[in-house]
Structure formats: C-alpha cells, structure tokens
C-alpha positions in Angstrom: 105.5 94.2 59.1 106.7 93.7 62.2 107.9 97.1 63.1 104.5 98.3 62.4 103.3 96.0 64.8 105.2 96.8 67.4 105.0 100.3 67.0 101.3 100.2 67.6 101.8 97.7 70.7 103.8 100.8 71.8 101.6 103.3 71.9 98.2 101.3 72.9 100.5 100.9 76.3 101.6 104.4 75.8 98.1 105.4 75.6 96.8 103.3 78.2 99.5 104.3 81.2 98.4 107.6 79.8 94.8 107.2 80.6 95.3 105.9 84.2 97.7 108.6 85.2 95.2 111.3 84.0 92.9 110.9 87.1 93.2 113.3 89.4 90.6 113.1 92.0 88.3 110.3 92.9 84.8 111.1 94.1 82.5 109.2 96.2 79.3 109.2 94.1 76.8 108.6 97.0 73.7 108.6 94.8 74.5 106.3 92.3 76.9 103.7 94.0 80.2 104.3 92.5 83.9 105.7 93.1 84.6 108.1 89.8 87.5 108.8 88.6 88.0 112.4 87.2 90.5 114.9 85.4 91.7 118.1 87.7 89.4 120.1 85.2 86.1 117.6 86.1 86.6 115.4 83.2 84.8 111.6 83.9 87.6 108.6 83.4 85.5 106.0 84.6 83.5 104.6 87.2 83.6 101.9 89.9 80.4 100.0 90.9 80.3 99.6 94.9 77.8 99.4 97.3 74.8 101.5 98.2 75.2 105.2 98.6 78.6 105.5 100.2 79.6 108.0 102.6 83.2 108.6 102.7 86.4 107.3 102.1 90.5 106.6 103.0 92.9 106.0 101.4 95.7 103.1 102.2 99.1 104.4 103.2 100.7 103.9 99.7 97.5 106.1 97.7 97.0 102.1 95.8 93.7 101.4 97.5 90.1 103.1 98.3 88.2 101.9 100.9 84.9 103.2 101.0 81.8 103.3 103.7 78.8 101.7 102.2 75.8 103.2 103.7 73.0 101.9 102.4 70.9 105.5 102.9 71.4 108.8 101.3 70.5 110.6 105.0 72.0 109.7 109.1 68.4 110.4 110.0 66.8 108.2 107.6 65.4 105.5 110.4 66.1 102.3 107.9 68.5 99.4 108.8 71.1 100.4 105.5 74.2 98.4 104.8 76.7 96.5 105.9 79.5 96.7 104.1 83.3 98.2 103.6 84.4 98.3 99.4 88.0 98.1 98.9 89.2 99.8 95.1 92.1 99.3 93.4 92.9 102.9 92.6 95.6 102.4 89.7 93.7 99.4 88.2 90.2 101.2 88.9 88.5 98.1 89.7 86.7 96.7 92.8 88.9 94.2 94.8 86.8 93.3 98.0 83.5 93.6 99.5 84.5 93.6 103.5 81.1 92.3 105.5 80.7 93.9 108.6 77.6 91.4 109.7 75.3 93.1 112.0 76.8 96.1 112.5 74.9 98.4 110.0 75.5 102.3 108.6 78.9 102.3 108.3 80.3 105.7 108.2 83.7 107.2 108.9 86.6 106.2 108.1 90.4 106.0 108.3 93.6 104.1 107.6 96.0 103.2 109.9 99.6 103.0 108.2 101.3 101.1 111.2 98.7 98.4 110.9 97.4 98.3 107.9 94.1 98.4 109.3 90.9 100.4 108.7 89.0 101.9 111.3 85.1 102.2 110.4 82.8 103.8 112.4 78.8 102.3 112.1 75.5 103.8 113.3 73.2 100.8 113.8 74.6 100.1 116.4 76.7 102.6 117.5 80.4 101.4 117.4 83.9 101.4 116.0 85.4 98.6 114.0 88.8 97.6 113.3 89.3 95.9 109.7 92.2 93.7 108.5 91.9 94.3 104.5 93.9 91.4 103.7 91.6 88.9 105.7 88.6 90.9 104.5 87.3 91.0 107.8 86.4 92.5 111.2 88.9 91.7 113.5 87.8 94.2 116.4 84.9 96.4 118.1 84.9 99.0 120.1 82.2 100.7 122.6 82.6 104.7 121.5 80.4 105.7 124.7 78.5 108.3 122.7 75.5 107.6 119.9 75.6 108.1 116.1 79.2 107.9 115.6 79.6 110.2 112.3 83.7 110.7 111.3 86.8 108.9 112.7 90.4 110.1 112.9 93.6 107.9 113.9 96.0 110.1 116.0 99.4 110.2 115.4 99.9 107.7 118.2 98.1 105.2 116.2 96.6 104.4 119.5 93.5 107.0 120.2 90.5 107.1 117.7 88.9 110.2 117.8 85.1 110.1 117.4 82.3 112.9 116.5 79.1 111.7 118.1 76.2 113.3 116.6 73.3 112.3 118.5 75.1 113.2 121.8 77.1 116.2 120.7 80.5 115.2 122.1 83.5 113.5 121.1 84.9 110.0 121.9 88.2 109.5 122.3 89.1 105.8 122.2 92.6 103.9 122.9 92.4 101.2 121.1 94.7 99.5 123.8 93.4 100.1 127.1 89.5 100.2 125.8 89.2 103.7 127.3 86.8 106.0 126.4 87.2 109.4 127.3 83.9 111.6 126.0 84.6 115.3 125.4 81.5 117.5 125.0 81.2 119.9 122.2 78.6 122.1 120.1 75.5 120.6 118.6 75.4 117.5 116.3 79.2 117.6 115.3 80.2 116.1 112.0 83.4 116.5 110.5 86.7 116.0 112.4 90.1 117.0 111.2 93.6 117.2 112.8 95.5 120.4 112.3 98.6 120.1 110.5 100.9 119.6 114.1 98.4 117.4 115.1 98.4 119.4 118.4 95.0 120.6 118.0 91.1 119.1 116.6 88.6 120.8 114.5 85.3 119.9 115.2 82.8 121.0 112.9 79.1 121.4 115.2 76.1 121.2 112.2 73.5 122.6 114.7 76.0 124.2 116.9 77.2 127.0 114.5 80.6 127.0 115.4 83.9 124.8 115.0 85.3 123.8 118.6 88.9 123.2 119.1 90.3 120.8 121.5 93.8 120.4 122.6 94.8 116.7 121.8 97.2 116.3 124.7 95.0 117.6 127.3 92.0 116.3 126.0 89.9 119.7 126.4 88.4 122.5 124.8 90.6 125.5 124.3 88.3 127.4 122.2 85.0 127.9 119.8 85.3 129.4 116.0 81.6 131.0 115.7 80.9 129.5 111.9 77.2 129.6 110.0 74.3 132.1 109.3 71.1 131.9 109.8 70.3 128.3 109.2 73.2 126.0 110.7 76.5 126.2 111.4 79.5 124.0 109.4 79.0 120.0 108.4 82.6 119.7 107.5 85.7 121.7 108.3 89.6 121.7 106.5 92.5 123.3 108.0 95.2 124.9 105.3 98.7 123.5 105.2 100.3 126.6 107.7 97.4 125.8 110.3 95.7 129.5 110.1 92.4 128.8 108.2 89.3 126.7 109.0 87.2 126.3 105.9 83.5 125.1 106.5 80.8 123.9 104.5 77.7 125.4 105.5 74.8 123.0 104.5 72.3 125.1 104.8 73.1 128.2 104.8 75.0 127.5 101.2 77.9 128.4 101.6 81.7 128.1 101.9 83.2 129.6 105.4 86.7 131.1 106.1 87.7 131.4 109.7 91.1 132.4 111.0 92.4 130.1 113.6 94.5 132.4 116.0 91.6 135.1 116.2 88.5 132.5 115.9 86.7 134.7 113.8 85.0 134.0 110.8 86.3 136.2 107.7 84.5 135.8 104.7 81.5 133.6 103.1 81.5 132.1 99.6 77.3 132.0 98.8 76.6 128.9 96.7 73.7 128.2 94.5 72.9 124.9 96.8 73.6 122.5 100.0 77.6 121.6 100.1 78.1 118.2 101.8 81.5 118.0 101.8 85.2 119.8 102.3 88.7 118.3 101.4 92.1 119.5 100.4 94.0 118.5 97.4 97.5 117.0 98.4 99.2 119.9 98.1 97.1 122.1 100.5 96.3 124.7 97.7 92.5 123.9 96.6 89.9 122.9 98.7 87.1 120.6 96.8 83.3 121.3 97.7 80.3 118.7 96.5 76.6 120.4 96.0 75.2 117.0 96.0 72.1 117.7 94.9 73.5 119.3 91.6 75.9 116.7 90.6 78.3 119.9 91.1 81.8 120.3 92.5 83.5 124.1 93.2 87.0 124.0 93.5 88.5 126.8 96.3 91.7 128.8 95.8 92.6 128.3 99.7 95.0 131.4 99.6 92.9 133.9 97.6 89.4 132.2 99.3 87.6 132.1 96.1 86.0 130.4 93.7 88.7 129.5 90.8 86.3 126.5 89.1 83.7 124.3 88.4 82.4 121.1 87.3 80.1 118.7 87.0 79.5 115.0 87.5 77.6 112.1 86.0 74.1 113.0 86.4 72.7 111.3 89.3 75.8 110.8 90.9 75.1 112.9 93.8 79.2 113.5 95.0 80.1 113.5 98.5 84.2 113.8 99.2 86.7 114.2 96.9 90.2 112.9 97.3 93.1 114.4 96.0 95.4 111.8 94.1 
C-alpha cells in the first residue's frame, strides 16, 4: 500500500503548486475588501480579506508581497474620516501577513515600493502627506509635507530619492527628495490623478481628470514640455499607461466611458474604445502587451490588445467586488 500512498501525496502537491501558479492577475476588490486572485481568462482562485475598500496597490521588489491602500471610502470626495491602515499579502501563499497602522493619518492612497530600501511609500488624504513604511517593523518610520492637498498617486524615481506626487485638490505635482525635505510643486491640468513614468524614465505622464488632457513633464528639468489633449465631452483621463517603446498613452476616461489612445511624439489623441460604463483604472500586464481596464460598477474587467488598440476580452468578477487595478503577476 504504500506506493499508493505516496503516489496520491504526489499529486495533491502536484495539484496544489498547480493551483497557486495558475493566478495570473491579482485585483484590488475595492467594494468588497479583498485582493482576488484570478486566471489570465478572469477565472476566481481565491480571495484575501483586507481592510475597507482599498485603493491601490505595489508590489515588493521580488513580486512575493502585496501591499495595499486601505481607504476606508469607495469616493476621494466622500467628506468621512476612512482608514488607517496599509495590508501587506503574501502573494504565493495568498494569505494576509500584516495590518501596517498608520495612526492619525487617514485615507491612505497611493502607493509604491522602493527596491533599495525595502520601504513603501504611502500617500494619505486626511491629512495631506507622504509616509515612509518599514514592512518588516510594520510601521511608519517617516512623514513628509507634499506642499500640495489631496495627494492621490505616488511614484519613486529612479534615484530612489524624489517622490513624485499628483495633488488633486490643487492641480499640480509635488516633487519630494526624500533627503533634503524639498518640495518642488509643478502645476498641471485640473484635478490630476494617475502618474506614470515612461519607460526611460526621462519623462511623466500626468493624467488631469477635469483637465482633459495628459501633461508631460521632463523629470530632469522638472517642467512641463508638453499637453496630450485626452477626454470628450464629460472629463478628461483618471489614469494613464505608457506602452513598452514609449509611443502610446492609454487613458481611462471616467466619464466619458471610454478607453483613450494618444500618440506621444505628435500629442494627439488617435482613437476611443466606448465602454458600456465608468473605467476606474489602467495597468499593463508585465509584458507590456495588454492593458487591463476595471468598470467598477459592473464587477467588469476589459482586457486591451496595446498594439492593435482593441478590445481582445472580457471578464467578470465576484459580484460586489467592485475592482479597481489589476496587477500583472
């Protein structure tokens, strides 16, 4: 018998490597309170309980851990006090490891890793401010003034030394060295939301919600060099990728409903993808090639062809979930 036995030991570890390494993307569920883990085709693992309606989330230097923004409200212009807190998710294991308490400062928002450190740089609302967190003392170790108000998303240069901050409630962004202190404010279109490096990290995207446009600012100079016009009718983009080769901008347009292509060297807008709701959120899979956009409101996710700029699938999540980013694994 004991062949048998071992056999079937085999494959219930076969089977169970099998199951973790099927997960594709994770997915901030910001309605119901969880990290999910899903197939490439939209296929629900399983789920991670964390705290209230998350925000967004980065990703340690090694892909093992999540950390994600616990928000406490589904809306930045909700007026309540929200939470206080940082989750930190064992990705491979899918379980939660820490609750990181980031005491009166409330709202936590954007976030990023910092691979030199090991740190995790959080941005809150109530008040307005930048945090530094050490994960392994599961704590706040650092605060920084950002100059501008309702700090939204938070990049890490490549210096791992400047912060760069979209303010929404002042419309510009804060650049902070997180040696000197300096803060170096840098006005752009209105309400700006999503931040994203391009791929030489010579240049930032700035996606402008109210403004209709992405403004692009030369990192090194610290200015403005230029402004894609991006939106309809309604608003312009809340979130903005850059494909791997650094040509395209691809916005989510709240609400107009819709998915934007720009190109970078002309900064003109190209084409518009309508959607049947309010997308919340744009990401690239590792490899640059798909670009993954939430419909919160309908538990939906469309996945982009970047090259051909279309639609190539859908899928939906756990009902209630309400998805916000999607990370590539």
């Amino acid at each position: 018998m004991t062949a048998p036995i071992h056999r079937k030991r085999w494959l219930i570890a076969f089977i169970a490597v099998a199951t973790v390494s099927a997960a594709e993307l994770v997915i901030v569920e910001k309605g119901s309170g969880h990290v999910g883990f899903y197939t490439e085709d939209g296929g629900l693992m399983t789920e991670v309980a964390i705290g209230g309606h998350p925000h967004e989330m980065a990703l340690s230097g090694d892909g093992r851990y999540g950390f994600t923004t616990d928000n406490g409200v589904m809306l930045m212009t909700e007026k309540t006090e929200g939470g206080n807190s940082v989750t930190m998710v064992d990705l491979t294991a899918r379980k939660k490891v820490a609750t990181i308490d980031l005491g009166a400062n409330r709202r936590p928002h954007g976030i990023d890793f910092d691979t030199a450190t090991g740190h995790v740089l959080v941005t809150t609302e109530l008040p307005s401010a930048l945090l530094i967190l050490d994960p392994q003392k599961r704590a706040v170790i650092d605060r920084y003034e950002i100059g501008g108000k309702a700090p939204h998303m938070v990049v890490l240069a490549p210096d791992h030394r400047t912060a760069w901050i979209t303010c929404t409630d002042t419309s510009n962004v804060a650049a902070v060295d997180l040696v000197t202190r300096k803060i170096e404010l840098i006005p752009v279109g209105a309400r700006p939301q999503g931040i994203v490096f391009s791929p030489d990290h010579k240049r930032l995207y700035v996606a402008n919600s109210d403004g209709y446009s992405v403004t692009v600012i030369d990192a090194a100079a610290r200015k403005v060099t230029g402004e894609i016009a991006m939106g309809g009718s309604h608003s312009g983009p809340v979130r903005v990728a850059i494909s791997p080769d650094g040509k395209t901008a691809i916005g989510a347009l709240q609400l107009d409903h819709a998915i934007a292509f720009a190109n970078t060297a002309t900064m003109k807008q190209e084409k518009l993808i309508s959607l049947p709701g309010s997308p919340v959120s744009m990401s690239l899979s590792k490899d640059g090639t798909l670009a993954y956009c939430s419909i919160q409101d309908m538990d939906e996710v469309y996945v982009v062809s970047v090259a051909k700029r279309e639609v190539v699938r859908t899928f939906r999540t756990k009902p209630g979930s309400k998805p916000d980013p999607v990370r590539s694994m």
